[in-house]
Every structure is written in structure tokens, then in C-alpha cells.
C-alpha positions in Angstrom: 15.0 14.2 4.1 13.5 12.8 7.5 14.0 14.6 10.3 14.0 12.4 13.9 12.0 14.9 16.2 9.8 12.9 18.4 10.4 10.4 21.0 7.5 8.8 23.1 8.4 6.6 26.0 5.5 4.6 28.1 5.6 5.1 31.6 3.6 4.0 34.9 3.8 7.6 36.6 3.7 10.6 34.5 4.6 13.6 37.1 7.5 11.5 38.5 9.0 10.9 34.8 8.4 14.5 33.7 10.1 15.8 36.9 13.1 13.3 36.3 13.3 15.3 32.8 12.9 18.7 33.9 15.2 18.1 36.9 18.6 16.2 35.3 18.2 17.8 31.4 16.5 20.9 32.2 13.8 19.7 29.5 10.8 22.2 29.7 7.7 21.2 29.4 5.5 22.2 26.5 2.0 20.7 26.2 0.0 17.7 28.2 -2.9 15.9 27.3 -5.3 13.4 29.1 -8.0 11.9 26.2 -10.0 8.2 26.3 -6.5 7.0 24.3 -4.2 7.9 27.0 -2.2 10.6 28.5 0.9 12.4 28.0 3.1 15.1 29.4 5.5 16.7 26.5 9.2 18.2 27.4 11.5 19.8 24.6 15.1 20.8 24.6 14.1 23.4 21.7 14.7 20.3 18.9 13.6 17.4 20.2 10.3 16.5 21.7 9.9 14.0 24.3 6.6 13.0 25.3 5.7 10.6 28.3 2.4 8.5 27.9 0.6 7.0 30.3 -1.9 4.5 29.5 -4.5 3.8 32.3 -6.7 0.5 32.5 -9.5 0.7 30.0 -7.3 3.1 27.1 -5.8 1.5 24.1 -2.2 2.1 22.7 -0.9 0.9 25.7 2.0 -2.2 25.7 2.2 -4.1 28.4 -0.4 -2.9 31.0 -0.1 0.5 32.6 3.0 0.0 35.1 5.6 -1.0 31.2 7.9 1.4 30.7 10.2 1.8 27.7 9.8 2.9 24.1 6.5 3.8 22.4 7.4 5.3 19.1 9.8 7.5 18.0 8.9 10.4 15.4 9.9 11.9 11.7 9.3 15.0 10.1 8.9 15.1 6.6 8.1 17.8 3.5 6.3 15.5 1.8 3.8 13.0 3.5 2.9 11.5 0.2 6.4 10.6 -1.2 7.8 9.4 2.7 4.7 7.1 2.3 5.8 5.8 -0.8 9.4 5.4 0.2 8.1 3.2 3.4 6.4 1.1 1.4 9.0 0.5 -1.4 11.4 -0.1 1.2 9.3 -3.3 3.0 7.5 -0.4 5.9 3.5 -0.6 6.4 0.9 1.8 7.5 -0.3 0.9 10.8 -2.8 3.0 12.0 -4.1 6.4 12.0 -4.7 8.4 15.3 -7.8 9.6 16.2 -7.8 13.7 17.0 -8.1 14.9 20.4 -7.6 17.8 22.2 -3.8 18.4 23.0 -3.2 15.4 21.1 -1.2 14.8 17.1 -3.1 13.0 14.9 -0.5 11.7 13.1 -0.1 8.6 10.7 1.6 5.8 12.2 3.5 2.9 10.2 5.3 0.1 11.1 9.1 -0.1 9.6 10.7 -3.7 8.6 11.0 -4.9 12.4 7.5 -4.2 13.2 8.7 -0.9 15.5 5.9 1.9 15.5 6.9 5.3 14.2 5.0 8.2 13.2 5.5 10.1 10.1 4.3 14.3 9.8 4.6 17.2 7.7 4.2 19.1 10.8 6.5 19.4 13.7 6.3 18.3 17.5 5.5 21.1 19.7 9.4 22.8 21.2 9.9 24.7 23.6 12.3 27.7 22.2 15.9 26.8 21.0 16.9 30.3 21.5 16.6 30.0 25.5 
């Protein structure tokens, strides 16, 4: 079984978001990342990660230019990359794309489910900050 544990949401102004986050859901914030694909700030509540991107002019990934906001991709954790990929394509999914590793940054595989929405698929989880807190 899948397990939803990532949300990405695009926005214009990183520190303003992540302080928004910190501020009204006491979301703490667990890793960052600037790289030549954009940047990101990511909170947790201990099960959930939530990570703002920012794309700049000149990175790719971006939608809309670098003052869009809204949903990027949301995230799944699986036990078995292999078989998830399977089930995604026998149920009318597509791989999309495959991240390139950077510093700070998940590589993980990215598909495409039947409405063309972006999601990414891992054996491994999002960093969390600690449930127990």
C-alpha cells in the first residue's frame, strides 16, 4: 500500500511561505535546498512533509513563471518501486521523468497519473521532523 507523505507547493517567496507554516501549524522545518533545478524549504508535522519550491528565472520544473503558486506534486511511499510502477502503468499512469541528484535534493521517479497530475513515487521516505515532539 501507498502511503501519501509528500506535498510540494510552488511559491514566489520561499521565507515568507515557510514562516506562514511554521507560524499558523507549528510545522518545523527539516531540510532546504538551492540547486540549478530550483529551491526548496521543507516543513514536517512528524508525518507529512511539506516542501516549498521556488523556481527562479533560468531553472526548470517550474509552472507558470516564478511568481505561480499552487500545487507542484504530491508524494507516495511505497515497499516496492518495481510493482507500484507496474500498477501505474496497468492502471493508464506514465513515467514522466526522473530527477537529477543534487545536494539536499530527492531524486525520485516522477510519473504522471490519468489526468496528467505529477507525483513522485519512493521506497524511501520524505525527511520528518520527529512525531514524538
Amino acid at each position: 500500500m501507498g502511503k501519501l507523505r509528500h506535498v510540494a507547493i510552488q511559491v514566489p517567496d520561499l521565507e515568507k511561505a515557510a514562516a506562514f507554516y511554521e507560524n499558523v501549524f507549528e510545522l518545523k522545518r527539516v531540510g532546504s535546498a538551492e540547486s540549478p533545478i530550483g529551491n526548496a524549504i521543507s516543513l514536517s508535522d512528524g508525518v507529512v512533509n511539506l516542501t516549498l519550491l521556488h523556481f527562479p528565472e533560468g531553472t526548470v520544473g517550474g509552472k507558470g513563471g516564478p511568481d505561480w503558486a499552487g500545487l507542484h506534486h504530491i508524494g507516495f511511499v511505497v515497499d516496492d518501486e518495481e510493482a507500484a510502477d507496474a500498477r501505474i502503468k496497468e492502471n493508464g499512469g506514465a513515467f514522466f521523468m526522473q530527477l537529477t541528484p543534487y545536494p539536499g535534493v530527492d531524486a525520485e521517479k516522477k510519473y504522471k497519473d490519468v489526468n496528467g497530475i505529477v507525483f513522485d513515487m519512493a521506497a524511501h521516505n520524505w525527511i520528518q521532523a520527529d512525531a514524538a515532539e
